[in-house]
N, C-alpha and C positions, 0 to 999 in steps of 0.2 A: 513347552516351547511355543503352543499355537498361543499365548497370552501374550509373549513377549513378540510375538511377530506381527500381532493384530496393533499393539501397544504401535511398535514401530511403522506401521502403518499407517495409525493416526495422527503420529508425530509428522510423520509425510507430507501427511496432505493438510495438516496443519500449519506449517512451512509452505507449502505450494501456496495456499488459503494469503495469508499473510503476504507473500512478494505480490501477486496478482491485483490486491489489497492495494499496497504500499506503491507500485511500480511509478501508478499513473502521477502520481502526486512528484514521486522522487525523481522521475523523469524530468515534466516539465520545467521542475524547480530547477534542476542540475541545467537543462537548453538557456532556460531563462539567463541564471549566473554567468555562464560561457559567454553567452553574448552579449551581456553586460562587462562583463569583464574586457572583454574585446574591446569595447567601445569605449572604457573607461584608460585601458592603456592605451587605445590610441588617441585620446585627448587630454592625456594626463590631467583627469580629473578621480582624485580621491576620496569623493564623497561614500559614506558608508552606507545613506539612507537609498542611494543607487542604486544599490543590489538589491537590497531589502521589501522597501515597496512593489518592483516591477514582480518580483516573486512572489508576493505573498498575494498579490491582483491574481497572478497565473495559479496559483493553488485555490485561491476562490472562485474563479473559476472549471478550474477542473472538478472540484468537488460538484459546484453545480451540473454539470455537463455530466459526469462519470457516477457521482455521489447514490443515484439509484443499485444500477448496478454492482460496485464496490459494496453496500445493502445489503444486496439479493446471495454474492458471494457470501456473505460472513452470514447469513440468516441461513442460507442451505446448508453450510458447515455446520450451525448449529444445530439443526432440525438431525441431521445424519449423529452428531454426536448426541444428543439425547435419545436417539431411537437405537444407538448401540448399547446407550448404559441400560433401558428398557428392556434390551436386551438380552441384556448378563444379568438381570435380576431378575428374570424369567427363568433361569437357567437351574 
């Protein structure tokens, strides 16, 4: 049972790892669209490259801005998941 609970452990925080990840990127995009959209119904303009552009600007730069960081998360996840498998092969 300690295999299967260490297992679900690392599934955990490999899911936590991943949204913390994910957030920054899915956030801005999502504010971006909102307010594009906003702006696009209230001028009934239906252009598609609207949405498109002002988002993909805001995910280039969050990448910039956050992109270390986001890095350091998935490299620490990583370093902890090879020094657990070091681990159990020790064992």
């Amino acid at each position: 049972m300690d295999e299967s609970s260490a297992l679900f452990a690392l599934v955990d925080r490999m899911l936590w790892t991943a949204a913390l990840v994910a957030a920054p990127i899915l956030l801005s995009a999502l504010v971006v669209g909102l307010l594009v959209g906003v702006v696009q119904a209230a001028t009934s303009v239906n252009e598609q490259t609207l949405t498109f552009v002002p988002k993909l600007a805001v995910v280039a730069v969050v990448l910039v801005v956050m992109g270390a960081s986001m890095l350091g998360l998935v490299g620490d996840f990583a370093r902890e998941i090879f020094a657990q498998i070091a681990g159990i092969a020790t064992q």
